[in-house]
N, C-alpha and C positions, 0 to 999 in steps of 0.2 A: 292629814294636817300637813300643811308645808312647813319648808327650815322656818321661813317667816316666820309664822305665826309659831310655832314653837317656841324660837328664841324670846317673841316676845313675851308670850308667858312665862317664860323664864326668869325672867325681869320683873315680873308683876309684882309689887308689894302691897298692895289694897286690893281684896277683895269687896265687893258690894254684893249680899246674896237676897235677891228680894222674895219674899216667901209669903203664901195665904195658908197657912200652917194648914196644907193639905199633905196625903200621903205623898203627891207626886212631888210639893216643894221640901218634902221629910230627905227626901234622897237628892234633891237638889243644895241643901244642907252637908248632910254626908258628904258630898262630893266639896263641896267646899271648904270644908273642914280637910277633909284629903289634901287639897290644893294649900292651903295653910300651912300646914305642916310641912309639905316640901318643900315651900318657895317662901316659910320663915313669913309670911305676909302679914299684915293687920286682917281681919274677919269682921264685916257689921253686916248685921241681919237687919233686911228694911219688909215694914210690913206698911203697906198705902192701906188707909180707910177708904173706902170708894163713897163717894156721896150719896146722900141718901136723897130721897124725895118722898114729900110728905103723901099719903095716900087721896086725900081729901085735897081736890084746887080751891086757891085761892077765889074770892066771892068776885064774881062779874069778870075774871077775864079767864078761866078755867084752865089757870096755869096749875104746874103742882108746886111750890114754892121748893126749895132744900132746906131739909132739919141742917140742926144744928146738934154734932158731937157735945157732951156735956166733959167736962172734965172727967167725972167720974165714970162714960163709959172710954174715954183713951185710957183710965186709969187700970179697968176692965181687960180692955185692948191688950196693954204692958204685960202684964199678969197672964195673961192667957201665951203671950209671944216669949215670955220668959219660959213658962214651962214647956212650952214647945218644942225651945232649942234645949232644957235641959233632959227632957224626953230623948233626943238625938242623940246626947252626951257631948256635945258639944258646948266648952265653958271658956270663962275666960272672953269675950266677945263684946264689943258691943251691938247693944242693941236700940235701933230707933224704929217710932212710929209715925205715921205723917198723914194728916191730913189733906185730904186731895186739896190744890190751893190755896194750902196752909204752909209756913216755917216748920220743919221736923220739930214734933214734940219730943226735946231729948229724952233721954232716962241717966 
């Protein structure tokens, strides 16, 4: 790592940690949470929906159209991202979800 980029992390006081609450984003977590702690910063965990596509195309032009998130599966979403990061031990954070070409659904 060069003085650069060190100093700048130094500086940092936002982190953005985006996670698919996989083992590999569990330690990408960790690590963020480390990085918190020493440089005093804010922490949000971002989890993106990826869009979905209907299985079945649409009639006559054999597109797949994209569903549609329902409130209650971001709500699902939330829930599941919540105990994720409490899983980690990592508290205190915010946490958002976001629909791919959607506004963050806050919490």
């Amino acid at each position: 790592m060069t003085r650069a980029v060190s100093e700048r992390m130094a500086r940092a006081f936002r982190i953005l940690c985006a996670v698919d609450v996989s083992d590999c984003s569990r330690h990408t977590l960790a690590r963020a949470a480390v990085l918190r702690r020493e440089r005093g910063a804010e922490l949000t965990v971002l989890h993106v929906l990826p869009p979905v596509l209907s299985p079945i195309p649409a009639p006559d032009v054999n597109v797949h159209p994209p569903l549609v998130y329902t409130d209650e599966d971001v709500a699902q979403v939330r829930r599941a991202l919540a105990a994720f990061v409490a899983e980690a031990g990592v508290g205190g954070i915010a946490q958002r979800v976001l629909r791919k070409g959607t506004v963050p659904c806050s919490r």
